[in-house]
N, C-alpha and C positions, 0 to 999 in steps of 0.2 A: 168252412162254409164260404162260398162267394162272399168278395166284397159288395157285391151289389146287391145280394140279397141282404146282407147286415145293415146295409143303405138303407133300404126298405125298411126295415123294422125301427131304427133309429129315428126316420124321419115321421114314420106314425106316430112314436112315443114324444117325439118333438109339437107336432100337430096338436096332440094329447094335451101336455105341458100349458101349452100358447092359449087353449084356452080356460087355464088358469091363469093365467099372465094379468098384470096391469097394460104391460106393456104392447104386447101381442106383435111381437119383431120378430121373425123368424133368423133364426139367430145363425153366423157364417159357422160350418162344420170345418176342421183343422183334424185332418187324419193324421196321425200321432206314428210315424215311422220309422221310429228311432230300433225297436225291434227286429224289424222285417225287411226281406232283398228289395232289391231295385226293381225288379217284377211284382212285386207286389205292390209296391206303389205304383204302377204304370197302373195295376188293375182299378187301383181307387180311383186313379184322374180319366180310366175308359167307363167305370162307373157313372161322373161325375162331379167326382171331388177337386177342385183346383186348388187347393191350399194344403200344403204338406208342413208339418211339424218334426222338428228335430233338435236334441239337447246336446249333443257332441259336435264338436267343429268335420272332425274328419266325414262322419255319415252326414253331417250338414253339403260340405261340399262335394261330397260323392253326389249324393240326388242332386244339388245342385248345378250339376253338369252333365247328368247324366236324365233330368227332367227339366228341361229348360223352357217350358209351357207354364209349370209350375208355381204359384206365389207363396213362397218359403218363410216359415216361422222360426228362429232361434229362440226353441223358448225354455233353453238350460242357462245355467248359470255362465256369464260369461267375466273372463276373466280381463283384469286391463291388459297385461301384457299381450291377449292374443287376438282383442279388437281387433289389428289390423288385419288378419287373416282371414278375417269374414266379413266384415260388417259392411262394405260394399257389394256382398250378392244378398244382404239381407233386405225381404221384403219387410218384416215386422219383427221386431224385436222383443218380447216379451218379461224381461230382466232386468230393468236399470232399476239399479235400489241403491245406489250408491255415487256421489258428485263425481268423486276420484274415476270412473267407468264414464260417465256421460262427460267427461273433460278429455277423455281419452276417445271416445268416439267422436265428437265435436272436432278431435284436432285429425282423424283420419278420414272419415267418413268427406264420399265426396259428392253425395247429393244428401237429403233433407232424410233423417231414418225415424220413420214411425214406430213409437216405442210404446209400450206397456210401463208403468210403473206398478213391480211386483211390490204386495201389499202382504205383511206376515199377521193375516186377521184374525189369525186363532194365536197369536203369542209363543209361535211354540220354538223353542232354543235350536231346534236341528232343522228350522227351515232359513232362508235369505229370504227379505222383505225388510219396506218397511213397518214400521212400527204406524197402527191406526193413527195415532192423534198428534204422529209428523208427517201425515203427508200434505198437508197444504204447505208448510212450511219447505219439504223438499222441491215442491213442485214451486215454489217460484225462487226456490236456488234452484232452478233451471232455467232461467229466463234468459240470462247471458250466451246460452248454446246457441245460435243460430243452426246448427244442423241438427236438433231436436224438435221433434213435433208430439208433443205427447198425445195419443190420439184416446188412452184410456186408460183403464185400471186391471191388476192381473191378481191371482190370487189362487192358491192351493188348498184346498178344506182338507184336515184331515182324515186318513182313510178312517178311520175308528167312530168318527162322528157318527151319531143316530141321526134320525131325518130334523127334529126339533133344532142342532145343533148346526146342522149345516144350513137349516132355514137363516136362524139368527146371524150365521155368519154372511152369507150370500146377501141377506136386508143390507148387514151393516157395510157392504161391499158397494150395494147398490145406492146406499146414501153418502156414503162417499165421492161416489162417479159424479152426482149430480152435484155436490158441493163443488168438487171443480169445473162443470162445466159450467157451471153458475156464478163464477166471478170472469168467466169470458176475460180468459188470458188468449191469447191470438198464438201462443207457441203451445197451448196446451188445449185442443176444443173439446178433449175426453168425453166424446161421446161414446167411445166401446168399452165394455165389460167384457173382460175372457175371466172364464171360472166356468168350471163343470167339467170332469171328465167323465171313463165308462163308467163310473159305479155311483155318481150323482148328476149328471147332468141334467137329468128330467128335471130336479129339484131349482137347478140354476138358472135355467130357463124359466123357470115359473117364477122366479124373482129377479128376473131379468137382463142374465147372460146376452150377452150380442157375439161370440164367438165360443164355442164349446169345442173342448181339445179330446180327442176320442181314438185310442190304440187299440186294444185289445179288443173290446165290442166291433170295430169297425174292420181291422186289416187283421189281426193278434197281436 
């Protein structure tokens, strides 16, 4: 199907969502194109979409030179050794879970990188995240980074989860966010939530996702 018809249906069910919402933000769409050619993502940003996501360095800098319109998300696991190879064309970073990675971006990074701190909210051993009831604690062992800006919180629900289960997580995701932007640290204003892909994003929204990461619903 058309990206742009999958747009359409995405953005009703989003509509949908919002007003169940507390918050009622209509939340930024991050087309997920880590699967699909470089035509295909042209088709998303002729759609609409300005925000492309990507988990691999190489398909990161493939579109990243080959969509230069583009505001590009790394939002895979990134390794220290290979910061330097990306993290200057990164628009948003969605993976810093670790001092050792935000000490290594800090010493390459050569403007201010607006980062995600990946949150592991369901506990589960094969994902990266922090741990819930370290993240205040990691977030002001980040305060010495001048090239970090923590702008929010990031988070993967598991695919297995029933809707009760993803609710509970996404709450405890969203009271999280506000705990930090609530001691108003000036390197960390964490007002964004990313959580929600194709197969719960509705739900993430409704408890109040501010960026939803979306592959196979949206592009394949």
């Amino acid at each position: 199907m058309e990206v742009r018809k999958n747009l359409d249906i995405i953005k009703q069910e989003i509509e949908s969502a919002l007003q169940k919402s507390a918050d009622h933000k209509v939340p930024t769409i991050i087309a997920v194109t880590k699967y699909v050619t470089i035509d295909r993502a042209k088709e998303a940003m002729e759609a609409g979409i300005c925000h492309l996501g990507e988990n691999r360095i190489e398909g990161f800098l493939e579109k990243r030179e080959a969509l230069g319109d583009a505001t590009m998300h790394f939002i895979g696991t990134l390794q220290s050794r290979k910061v330097k190879e990306v993290i200057n064309q990164v628009d948003y970073l969605h993976s810093l879970d670790r001092l050792s990675l935000a000490k290594e971006i800090d010493k390459r990074a050569e403007k201010t990188i607006k980062c995600f701190v990946q949150v592991n909210v369901s506990d589960e051993q094969s994902k990266h995240g922090i741990k819930r009831d370290e993240v205040m604690d990691f977030i002001h062992g980040l305060a010495s980074y001048s090239q970090i800006e923590v702008v929010g919180l990031m988070t993967m629900a598991p695919a297995a989860a029933d809707e009760s289960e993803l609710r509970r997580y996404f709450k405890t995701m969203k009271q999280l966010q506000l705990e930090v932007q609530n001691a108003h640290l000036s390197y960390a204003p964490c007002t964004e939530l990313s959580m929600g892909m194709s197969n719960d994003y509705q739900i993430a929204v409704e408890e109040g996702a501010t960026f939803i990461r979306i592959g196979t619903k949206l592009v394949g």
